[in-house]
C-alpha positions, 0 to 999 in steps of 0.5 A: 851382205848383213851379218847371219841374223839372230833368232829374235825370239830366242836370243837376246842378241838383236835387242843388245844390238838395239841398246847399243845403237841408241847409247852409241848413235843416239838413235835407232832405226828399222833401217840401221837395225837391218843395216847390221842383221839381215831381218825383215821389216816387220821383224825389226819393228816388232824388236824396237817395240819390244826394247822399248817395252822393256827399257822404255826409260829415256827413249822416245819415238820420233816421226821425224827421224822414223825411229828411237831417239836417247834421252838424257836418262836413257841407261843400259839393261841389257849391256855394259855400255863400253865402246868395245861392244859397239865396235864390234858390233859395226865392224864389217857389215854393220859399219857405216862409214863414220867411226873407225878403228886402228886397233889391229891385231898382229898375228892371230889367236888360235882357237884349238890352242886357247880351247886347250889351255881353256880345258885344262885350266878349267879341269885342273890338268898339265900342259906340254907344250914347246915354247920360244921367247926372244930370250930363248929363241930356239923353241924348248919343251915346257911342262907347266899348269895354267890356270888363267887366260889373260889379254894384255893389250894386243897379245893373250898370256896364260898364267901357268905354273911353269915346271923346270926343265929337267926335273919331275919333282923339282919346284916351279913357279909362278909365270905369264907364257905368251900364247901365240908363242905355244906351238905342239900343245898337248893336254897332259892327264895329270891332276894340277899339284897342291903346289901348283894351285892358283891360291899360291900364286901371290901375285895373282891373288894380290890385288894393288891400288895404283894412283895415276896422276898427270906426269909431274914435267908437264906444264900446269895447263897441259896437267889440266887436260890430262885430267880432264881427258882421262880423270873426268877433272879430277886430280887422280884416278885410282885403280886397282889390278892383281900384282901380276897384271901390274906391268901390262896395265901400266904398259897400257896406258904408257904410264911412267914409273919412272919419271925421272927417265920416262918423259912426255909425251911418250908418257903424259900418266904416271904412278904417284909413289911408284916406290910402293909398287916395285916389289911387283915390278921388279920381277918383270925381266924374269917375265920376259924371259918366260914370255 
């Protein structure tokens, strides 16, 4: 059974689906768009006639195939063209027995959770919550004020200003909280205090470059495939992430900062000058501590 079909006149959904198929696979076809909506025949022709009216540059119909093919010009207009929105959009129904995935997430998002932190980010408000950390195990009650919702790799964290225990007026301070470790949340009245307000938090508002270079203890040959892997054949990529973020990005992508201790092919990137970046490294056990 296809996947609850959109409204074709009223949402932009069916023709996202249609771009994403023909950056994806290539082509595009009634058949394959009934494959993932539950639409009628009609229905799907009358879609592709409208995509290819709207973006008509690069795509051409073929008698042979039934259907739209990419050409070598064919851009994006009405999504980004990342992977991720064509995983999702053939999981389950619309899957079709070729592309796989292994991302898996451990343990599950709670949505009244995340919409209650969402709110009281958004309004400016408290949070009471009880959290536990490998740290901590045993669940305490925090007081704290998020102001941003982040996914790390596989898990979510708030970044809060965290309030000590004990104490109504004493200084908090900046933190990530592990989401899926928040238990008893409550949504407090209380307005978030000018201490609390996310422009003082300077890891967050501090933006980093980071230059990824292939692991300096890998062959000559090896290095030439990394950076035709990851650098598009060039010597380096450069990015650029809040200081706060810092230390999830690079556990991405299982990049070194440390070579000297961190070997392929655990680890096949690694930052070039990593000195420069420890000043937002360095407070990472107090993260996991809070986590």
């Amino acid at each position: 059974m296809a996947r609850t079909p959109p409204n074709p006149d009223k949402s932009p959904e069916s023709l996202r689906a249609i771009e994403t198929l023909l950056l994806w696979e290539g082509m595009v076809t009634n058949e394959r768009v009934r494959q993932v909506f539950d639409l009628h025949f009609t229905t799907v022709s009358r879609l592709l006639n409208k995509y290819s009216e709207l973006n008509g540059q690069g795509v051409s119909y073929s008698n042979s195939v039934r259907g739209y093919l990419a050409g070598p010009d064919f851009k994006p207009l009405l999504t980004e063209g990342v992977v991720e929105e064509y995983l999702a959009l053939i999981t389950g129904d619309g899957a079709d027995g070729i592309v796989h995935s292994t991302h898996l997430r451990l343990g599950e998002l709670d949505r009244a959770v995340f919409a209650k932190l969402h709110r009281a980010a958004r309004e400016g408000v408290g949070v009471k919550a009880t959290h536990a950390s490998m740290v901590h195990p045993e669940p305490t009650t925090k007081r704290f004020y998020p102001h941003a919702l982040v996914e790390a790799g596989r898990r979510w964290h708030a970044r809060v200003y965290l309030l000590p225990a004990g104490a109504d007026n004493a200084q908090g301070e900046f933190r990530d909280l592990a989401i899926s470790r928040l238990r008893s949340v409550v949504v407090q009245q209380e307005k978030r205090p000018p201490e609390a307000d996310p422009s003082n938090d300077s890891a967050w508002q501090t933006k980093v470059d980071v230059r990824v270079v292939p692991h300096p203890k890998l062959s000559a040959a090896q290095k030439q495939v990394i950076r035709g892997e990851y650098f598009k054949g060039t010597a380096a990529q450069r990015i650029r992430v809040r200081a706060a973020l810092l230390h999830y990005t690079l556990h991405d992508l299982r990049c070194a900062t440390n070579p000297a201790k961190q070997f392929p092919p655990e680890y096949q990137l690694c930052v070039d000058e990593p000195e420069a970046l420890m000043p937002w490294l360095m407070p990472d056990d107090d993260r996991q501590q809070s986590n």
